[in-house]
C-alpha positions in Angstrom: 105.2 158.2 66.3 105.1 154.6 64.8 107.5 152.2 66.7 109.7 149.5 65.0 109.3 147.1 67.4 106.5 144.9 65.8 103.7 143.6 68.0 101.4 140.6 68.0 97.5 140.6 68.7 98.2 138.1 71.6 101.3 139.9 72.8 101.0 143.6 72.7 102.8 145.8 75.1 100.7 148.1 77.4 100.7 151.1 76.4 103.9 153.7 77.3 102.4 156.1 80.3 103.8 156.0 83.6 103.3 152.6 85.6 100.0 153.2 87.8 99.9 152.1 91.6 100.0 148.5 92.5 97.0 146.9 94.1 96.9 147.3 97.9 96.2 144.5 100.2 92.9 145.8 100.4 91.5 145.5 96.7 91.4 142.5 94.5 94.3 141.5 91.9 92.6 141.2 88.7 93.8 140.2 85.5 94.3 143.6 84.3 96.5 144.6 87.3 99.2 141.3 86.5 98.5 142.6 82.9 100.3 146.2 83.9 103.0 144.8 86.4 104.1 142.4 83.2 104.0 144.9 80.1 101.3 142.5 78.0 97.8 142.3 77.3 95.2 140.7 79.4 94.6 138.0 76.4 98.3 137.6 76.8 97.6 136.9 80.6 94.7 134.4 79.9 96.8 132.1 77.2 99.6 131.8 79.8 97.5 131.2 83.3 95.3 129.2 81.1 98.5 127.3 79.7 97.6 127.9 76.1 100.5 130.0 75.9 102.8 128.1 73.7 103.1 129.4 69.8 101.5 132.5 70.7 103.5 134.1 73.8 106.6 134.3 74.0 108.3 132.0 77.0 110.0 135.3 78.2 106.4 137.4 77.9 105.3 133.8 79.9 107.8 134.3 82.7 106.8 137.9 82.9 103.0 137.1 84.0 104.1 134.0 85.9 106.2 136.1 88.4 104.2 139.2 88.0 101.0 136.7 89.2 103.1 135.4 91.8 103.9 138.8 93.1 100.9 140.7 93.4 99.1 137.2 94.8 96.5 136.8 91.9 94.1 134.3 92.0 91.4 133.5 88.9 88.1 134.3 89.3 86.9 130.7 88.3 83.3 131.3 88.5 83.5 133.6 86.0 86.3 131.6 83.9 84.1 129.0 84.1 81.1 130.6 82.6 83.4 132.2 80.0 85.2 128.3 79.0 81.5 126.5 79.6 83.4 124.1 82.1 83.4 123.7 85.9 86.9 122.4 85.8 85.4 119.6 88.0 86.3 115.9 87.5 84.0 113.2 89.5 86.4 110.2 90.7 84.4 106.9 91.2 85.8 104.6 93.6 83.8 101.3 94.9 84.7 102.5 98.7 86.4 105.5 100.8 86.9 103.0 103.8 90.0 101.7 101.8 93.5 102.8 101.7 94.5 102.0 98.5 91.6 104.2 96.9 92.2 106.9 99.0 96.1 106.9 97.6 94.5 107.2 94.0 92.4 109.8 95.5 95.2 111.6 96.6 97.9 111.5 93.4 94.3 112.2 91.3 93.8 115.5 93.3 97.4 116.5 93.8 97.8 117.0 89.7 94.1 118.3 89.1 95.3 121.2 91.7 98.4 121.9 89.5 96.1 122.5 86.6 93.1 124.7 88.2 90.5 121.7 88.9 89.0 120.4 91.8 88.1 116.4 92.1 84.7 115.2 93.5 85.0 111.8 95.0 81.8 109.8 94.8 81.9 106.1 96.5 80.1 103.7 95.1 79.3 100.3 96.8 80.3 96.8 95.4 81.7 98.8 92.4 78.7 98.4 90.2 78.2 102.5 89.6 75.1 104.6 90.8 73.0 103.0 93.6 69.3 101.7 92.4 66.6 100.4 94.0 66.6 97.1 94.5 64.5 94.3 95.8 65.0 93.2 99.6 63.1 90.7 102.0 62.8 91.8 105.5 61.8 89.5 107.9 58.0 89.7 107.6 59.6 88.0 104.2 57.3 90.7 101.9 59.3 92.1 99.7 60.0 95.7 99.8 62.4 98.5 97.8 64.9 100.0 99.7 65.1 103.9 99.3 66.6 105.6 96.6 70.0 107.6 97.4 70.8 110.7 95.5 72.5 110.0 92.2 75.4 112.1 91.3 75.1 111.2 88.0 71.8 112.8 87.6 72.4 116.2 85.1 76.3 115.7 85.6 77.0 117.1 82.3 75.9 120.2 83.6 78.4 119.9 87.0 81.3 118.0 85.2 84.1 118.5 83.1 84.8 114.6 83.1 84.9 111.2 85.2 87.1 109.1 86.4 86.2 105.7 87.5 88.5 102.9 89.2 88.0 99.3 89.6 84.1 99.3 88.1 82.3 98.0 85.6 82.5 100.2 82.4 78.4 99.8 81.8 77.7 101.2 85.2 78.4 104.7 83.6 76.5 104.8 80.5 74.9 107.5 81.7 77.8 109.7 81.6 78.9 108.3 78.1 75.4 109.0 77.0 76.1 112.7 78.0 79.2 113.1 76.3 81.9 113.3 79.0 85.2 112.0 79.1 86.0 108.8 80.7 89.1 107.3 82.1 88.4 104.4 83.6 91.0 102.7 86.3 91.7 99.2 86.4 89.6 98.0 84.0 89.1 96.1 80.7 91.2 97.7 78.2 89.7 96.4 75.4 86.5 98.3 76.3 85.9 100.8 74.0 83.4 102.8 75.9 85.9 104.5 77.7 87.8 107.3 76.8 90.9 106.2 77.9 92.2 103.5 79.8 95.2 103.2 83.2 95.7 100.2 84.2 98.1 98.7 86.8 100.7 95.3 85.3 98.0 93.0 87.7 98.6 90.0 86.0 102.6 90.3 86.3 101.8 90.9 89.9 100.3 87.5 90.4 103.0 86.0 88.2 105.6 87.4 91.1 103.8 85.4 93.2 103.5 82.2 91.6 107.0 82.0 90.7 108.0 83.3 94.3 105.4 80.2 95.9 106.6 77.4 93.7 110.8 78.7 94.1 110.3 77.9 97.8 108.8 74.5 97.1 105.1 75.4 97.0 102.9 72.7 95.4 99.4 72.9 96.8 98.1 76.2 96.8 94.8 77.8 97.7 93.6 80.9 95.8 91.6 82.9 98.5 89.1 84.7 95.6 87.8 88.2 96.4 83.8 87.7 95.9 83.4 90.8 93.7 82.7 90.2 89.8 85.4 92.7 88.3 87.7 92.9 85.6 90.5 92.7 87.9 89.6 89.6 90.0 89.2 87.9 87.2 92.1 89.0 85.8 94.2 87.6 89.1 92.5 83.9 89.2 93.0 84.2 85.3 96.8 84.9 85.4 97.6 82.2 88.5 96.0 79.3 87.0 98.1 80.4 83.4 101.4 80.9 85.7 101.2 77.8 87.7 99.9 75.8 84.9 103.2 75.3 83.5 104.1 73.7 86.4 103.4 69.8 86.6 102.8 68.5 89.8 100.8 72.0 91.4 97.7 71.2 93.1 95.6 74.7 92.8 92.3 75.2 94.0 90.2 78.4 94.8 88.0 79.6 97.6 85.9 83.0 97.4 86.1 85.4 100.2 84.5 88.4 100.4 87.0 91.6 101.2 86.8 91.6 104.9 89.4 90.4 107.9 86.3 88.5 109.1 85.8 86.9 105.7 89.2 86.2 104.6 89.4 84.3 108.4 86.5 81.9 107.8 87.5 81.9 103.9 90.8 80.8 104.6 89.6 78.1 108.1 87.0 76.5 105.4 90.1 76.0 102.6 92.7 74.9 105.5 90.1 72.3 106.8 88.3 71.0 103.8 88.7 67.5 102.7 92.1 66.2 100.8 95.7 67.6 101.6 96.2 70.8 103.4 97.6 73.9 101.2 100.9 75.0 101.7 100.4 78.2 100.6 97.7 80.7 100.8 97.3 83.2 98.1 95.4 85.9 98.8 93.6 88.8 96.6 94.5 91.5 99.3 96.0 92.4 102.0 93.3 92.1 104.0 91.8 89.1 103.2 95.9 87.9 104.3 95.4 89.2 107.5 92.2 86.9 108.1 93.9 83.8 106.8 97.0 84.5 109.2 94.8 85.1 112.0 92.8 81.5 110.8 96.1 79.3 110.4 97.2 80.5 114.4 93.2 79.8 115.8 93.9 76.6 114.0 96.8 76.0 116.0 99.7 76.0 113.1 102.2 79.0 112.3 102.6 81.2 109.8 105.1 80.7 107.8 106.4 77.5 109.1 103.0 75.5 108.4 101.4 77.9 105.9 103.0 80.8 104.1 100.3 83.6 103.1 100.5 86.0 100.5 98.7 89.4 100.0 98.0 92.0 97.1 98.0 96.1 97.6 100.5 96.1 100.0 98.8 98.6 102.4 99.9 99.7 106.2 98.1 96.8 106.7 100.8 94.5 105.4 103.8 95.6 108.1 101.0 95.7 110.8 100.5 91.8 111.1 102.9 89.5 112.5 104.5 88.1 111.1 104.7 91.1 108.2 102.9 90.2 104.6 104.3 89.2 101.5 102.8 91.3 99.0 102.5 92.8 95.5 103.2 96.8 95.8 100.7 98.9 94.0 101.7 102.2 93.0 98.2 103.4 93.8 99.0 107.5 94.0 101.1 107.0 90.7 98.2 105.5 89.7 95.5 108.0 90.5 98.2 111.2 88.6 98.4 109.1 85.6 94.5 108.4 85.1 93.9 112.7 86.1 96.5 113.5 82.9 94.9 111.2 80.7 91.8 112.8 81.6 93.3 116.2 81.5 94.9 115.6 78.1 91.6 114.2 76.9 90.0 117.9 78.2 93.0 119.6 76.1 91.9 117.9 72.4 95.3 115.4 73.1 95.0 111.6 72.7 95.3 110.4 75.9 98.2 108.2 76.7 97.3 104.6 78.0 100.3 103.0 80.0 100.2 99.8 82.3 102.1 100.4 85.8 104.5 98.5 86.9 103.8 96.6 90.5 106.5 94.9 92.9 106.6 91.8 94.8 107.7 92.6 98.0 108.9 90.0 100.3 108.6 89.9 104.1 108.1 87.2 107.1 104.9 85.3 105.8 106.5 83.0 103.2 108.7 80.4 103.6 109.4 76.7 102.5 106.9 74.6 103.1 106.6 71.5 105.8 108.7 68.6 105.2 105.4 66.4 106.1 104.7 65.6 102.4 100.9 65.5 103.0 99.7 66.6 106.2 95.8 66.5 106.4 94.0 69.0 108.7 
């Protein structure tokens, strides 16, 4: 007997017998099992647990597999998904170190939407932010020159192993390789106006360090020392780029810059040199991070002054760090997990055949103990 319901190739109805046994905890939920429990098709199950349901299931017929999945406590066989789809549903995320709380935030928003949508996220550190390690020349002290050893290169075959690659804070040429091998890109913090990457996130930097500047030269600030981070990137330069624009416009501002390499230990003998140098002592430290900050506080007390009554300091990231020192840091928030979920949809949406969106972040100066007015000595020398 023909029925008059009519019925779709992705959305046909089991067919009418008596509903067999559901699966005990003993056997495995398959497909075809959710499939029964919710009345469709198995290709009806695959378009709605692979999200491709839309236009071709209806949301009710959605609902149905949804809770009939949730039910019976099906999981995907992704191994064999995976050789069906040709994709690993793995994303590599580059970040120039894992010793760092602000990566391992991005790290953490990256992963939490890659879970919602089936993947998994490799994390790969990569030193000074350059990409794959190399080779590279190094004198020991016999003074011979000599090669230090290779380390294993994720990158090698990676678009057999990856889906797609996310990279924060490096330099867009250190991944040619994966370019070369056709996989998506989203690169974090970085150049926008390189096209090499698929897609770019990046966080409103520059109107962070324009927070600062106008929050430095409100309290009176007029000599002010730029404490550098020593690491060639996009973003660095960004920062020294954007303060010398910002406090440009302002006649009168003494501004000079001192490199520091990312360290407590460097940021104290980065900040000592720029507090003791020849001409007048900065009022104001400005710092690339929050933990070069914490060296330059730690500097102006050795030196015998106070923080902020002699010196106000100023830090970037704001990390636990920042509420750890004493007094606590003045700082530019970073919305770093925000920042890791929006560089995994771009990718994601990139995966799907969707143009990937490209948003700037917004940041936040937060103010705390470690700024102030400056001295009333109008020159005071070290």
């Amino acid at each position: 007997m023909r029925s008059d319901t009519p019925v779709t190739s992705n959305e046909a109805s089991a067919p009418a017998h008596r509903e067999p046994p559901r699966p005990t905890a003993a056997t495995r939920v398959t497909s075809r099992d959710v499939a029964r429990a919710a009345g469709v098709s198995q290709a009806a199950v695959s378009l709605v647990l692979g999200d491709k349901w839309r236009g071709r299931v209806s949301p009710a017929k959605a609902d149905a597999v949804r809770t009939a999945a949730r039910e019976l406590g099906y999981r995907p066989n992704l191994a064999a998904r995976s050789l069906r789809m040709g994709r690993t549903r793995t994303v590599l995320l580059v970040v120039p170190a894992l010793t760092t709380e602000f990566f391992a935030r991005v790290y953490t928003g990256a992963a939490r939407i890659a879970a919602a949508h089936g993947f998994g996220v490799v994390l790969y550190p990569s030193p000074e932010g350059t990409g794959p390690a190399h080779p590279s020349p190094s004198t020991p002290h016999s003074g011979r020159p000599m090669r230090a050893p290779l380390v294993p290169d994720p990158f090698d075959s990676a678009s057999a192993t990856l889906d797609g690659v996310i990279a924060s804070s490096m330099a867009a040429d250190s991944l040619t390789a994966l370019r070369d091998a056709g996989l998506p890109l989203v690169m974090l913090d970085s150049d926008p106006d390189d096209d090499r990457a698929t897609a770019t996130v990046n966080l409103d930097i520059a109107d962070g360090v324009r927070q600062l500047a106008t929050h430095l030269h409100t309290l009176g600030h007029r000599r002010i020392t730029h404490l550098t981070a020593g690491v060639d990137s996009w973003t660095f330069r960004l920062r020294a780029h954007a303060l010398a624009e910002a406090l440009h416009k302002t006649p009168g501002t003494l501004l000079r810059h001192h490199p520091a390499a990312l360290g407590v230990d460097a940021g104290l003998h980065a900040a000592h040199a720029a507090l003791t140098g020849p001409g007048p002592r900065p009022t104001a430290l400005l710092c690339d991070d929050d933990i070069i900050a914490a060296g330059a506080c730690k500097a102006v007390r050795r030196l015998g002054l106070r923080v902020p009554e002699d010196v106000s300091v100023t830090g970037f990231d704001d990390l636990a760090l920042a509420v750890a020192v004493e007094p606590e840091l003045t700082t530019v928030r970073l919305p770093a997990e925000e920042f890791g979920e929006t560089g995994m949809r771009a990718l994601l949406a990139t995966l799907a055949g969707i143009q990937a969106e490209a948003p700037t972040l917004p940041v936040q100066l937060i103010t705390r103990g470690s700024t102030a007015p400056p001295p009333t000595d109008p020159a005071p020398t070290a």
